[in-house]
C-alpha positions in Angstrom: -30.6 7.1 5.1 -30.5 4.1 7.0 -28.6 3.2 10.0 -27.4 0.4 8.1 -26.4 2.7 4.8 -24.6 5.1 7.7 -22.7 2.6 9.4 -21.2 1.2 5.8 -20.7 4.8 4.8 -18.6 6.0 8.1 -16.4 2.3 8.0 -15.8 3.1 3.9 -14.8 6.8 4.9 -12.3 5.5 7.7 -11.0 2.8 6.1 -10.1 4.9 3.2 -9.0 7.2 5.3 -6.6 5.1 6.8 -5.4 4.2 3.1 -5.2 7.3 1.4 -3.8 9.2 4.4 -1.3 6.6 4.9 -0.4 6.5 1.8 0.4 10.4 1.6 2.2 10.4 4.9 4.4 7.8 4.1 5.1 9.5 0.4 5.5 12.7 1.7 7.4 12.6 5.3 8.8 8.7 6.1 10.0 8.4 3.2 12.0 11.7 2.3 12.9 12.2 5.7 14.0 8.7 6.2 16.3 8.2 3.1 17.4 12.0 3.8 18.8 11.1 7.1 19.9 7.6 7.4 22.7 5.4 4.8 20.5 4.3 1.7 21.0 0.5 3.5 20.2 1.4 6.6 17.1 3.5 5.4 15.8 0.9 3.0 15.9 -1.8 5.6 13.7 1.1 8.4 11.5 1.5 5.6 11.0 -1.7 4.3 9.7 -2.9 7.6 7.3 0.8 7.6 6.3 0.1 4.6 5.7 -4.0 5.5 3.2 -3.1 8.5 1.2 -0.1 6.4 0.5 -2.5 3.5 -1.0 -5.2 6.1 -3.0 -2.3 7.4 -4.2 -1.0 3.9 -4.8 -4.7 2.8 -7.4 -4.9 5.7 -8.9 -1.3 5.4 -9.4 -1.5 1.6 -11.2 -5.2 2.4 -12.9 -3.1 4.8 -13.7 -0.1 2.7 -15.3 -2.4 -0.1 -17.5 -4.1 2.8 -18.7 -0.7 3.8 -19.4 0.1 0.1 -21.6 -2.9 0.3 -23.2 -2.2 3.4 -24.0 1.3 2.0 -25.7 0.0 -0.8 -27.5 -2.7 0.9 -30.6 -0.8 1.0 -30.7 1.1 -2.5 -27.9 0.4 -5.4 -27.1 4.4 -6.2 -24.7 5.3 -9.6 -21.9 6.9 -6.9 -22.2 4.0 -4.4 -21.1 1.6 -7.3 -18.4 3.8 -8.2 -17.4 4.0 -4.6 -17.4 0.2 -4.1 -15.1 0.3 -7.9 -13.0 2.7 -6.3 -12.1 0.8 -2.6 -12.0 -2.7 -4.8 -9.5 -1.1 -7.5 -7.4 -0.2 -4.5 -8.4 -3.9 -2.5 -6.7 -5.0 -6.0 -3.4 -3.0 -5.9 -2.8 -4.3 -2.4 -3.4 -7.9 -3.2 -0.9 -7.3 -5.9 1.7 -5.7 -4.3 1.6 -8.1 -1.0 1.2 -11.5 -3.3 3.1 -10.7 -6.2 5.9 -7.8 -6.1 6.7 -8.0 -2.6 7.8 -11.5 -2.9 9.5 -11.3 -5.4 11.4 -8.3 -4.0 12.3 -9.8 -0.8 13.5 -13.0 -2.8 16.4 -10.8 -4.4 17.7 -10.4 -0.8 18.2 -6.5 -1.1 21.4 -5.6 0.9 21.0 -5.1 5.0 25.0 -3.5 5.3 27.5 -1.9 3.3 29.4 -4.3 3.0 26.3 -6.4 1.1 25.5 -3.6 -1.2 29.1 -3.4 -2.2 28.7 -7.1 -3.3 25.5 -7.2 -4.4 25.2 -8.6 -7.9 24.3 -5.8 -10.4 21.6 -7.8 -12.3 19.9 -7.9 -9.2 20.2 -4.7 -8.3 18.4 -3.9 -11.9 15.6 -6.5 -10.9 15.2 -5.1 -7.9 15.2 -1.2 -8.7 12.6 -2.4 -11.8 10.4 -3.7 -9.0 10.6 -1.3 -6.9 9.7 1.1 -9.6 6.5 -0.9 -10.2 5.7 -1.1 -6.5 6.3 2.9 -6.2 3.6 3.4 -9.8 1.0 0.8 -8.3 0.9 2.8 -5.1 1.3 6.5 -7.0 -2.2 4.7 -9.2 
């Protein structure tokens, strides 16, 4: 192997890394432990911002992650290096997704930041927003 082929192989393995490991910390400790200890409102508005800096992270480590899949291949195009380079773009995909598309539209329902919002919030909103979230929750569980 190359030095080249090494160097896009060691920045694809930290960069997904960084995505997959985040992604499993944040599903299996922040999140439980967070809603299990704080108010839903408070917790939701402590994880929303979480959540808010690890997608900008996993935005830039998947974009990273399919340039090292490119690097790696920049000698000799293999069968598993394609599939690798599917595999960190699939994921570049989701995140582009989720930060251009559901995000926004999430924010722009203005979840609740006190009690006293939630209490008013207005049900169909709630619905849109719990639907969203849903979707936000599968693309990341993909």
């Amino acid at each position: 192997m190359t030095f080249v082929a090494v160097t896009g192989v060691v920045l694809y393995v930290v960069a997904m890394a960084l995505v997959f490991g985040g992604t499993a910390a944040l599903s299996f400790a922040t999140a439980p432990t967070t809603f299990r200890t704080l108010p839903a409102v408070d917790a939701g508005r402590v994880f929303g911002k979480v959540l808010r800096v690890f997608d900008a992270m996993g935005y830039v480590a998947s974009m990273v992650a399919v340039v090292g899949a490119v690097v790696a291949m920049a000698v000799e195009f293999t069968t598993p290096g394609i599939a690798l380079l599917a595999l960190a773009a699939t994921i570049h995909v989701t995140f582009v997704l989720l930060r251009r598309s559901v995000a926004p539209k999430m924010a722009a329902l203005k979840p609740p930041e006190t009690a006293d919002e939630e209490r008013r919030w207005d049900p169909a909103s709630r619905a849109q927003f719990d639907a969203l979230h849903r979707l936000y929750v599968r693309l990341y569980t993909s």
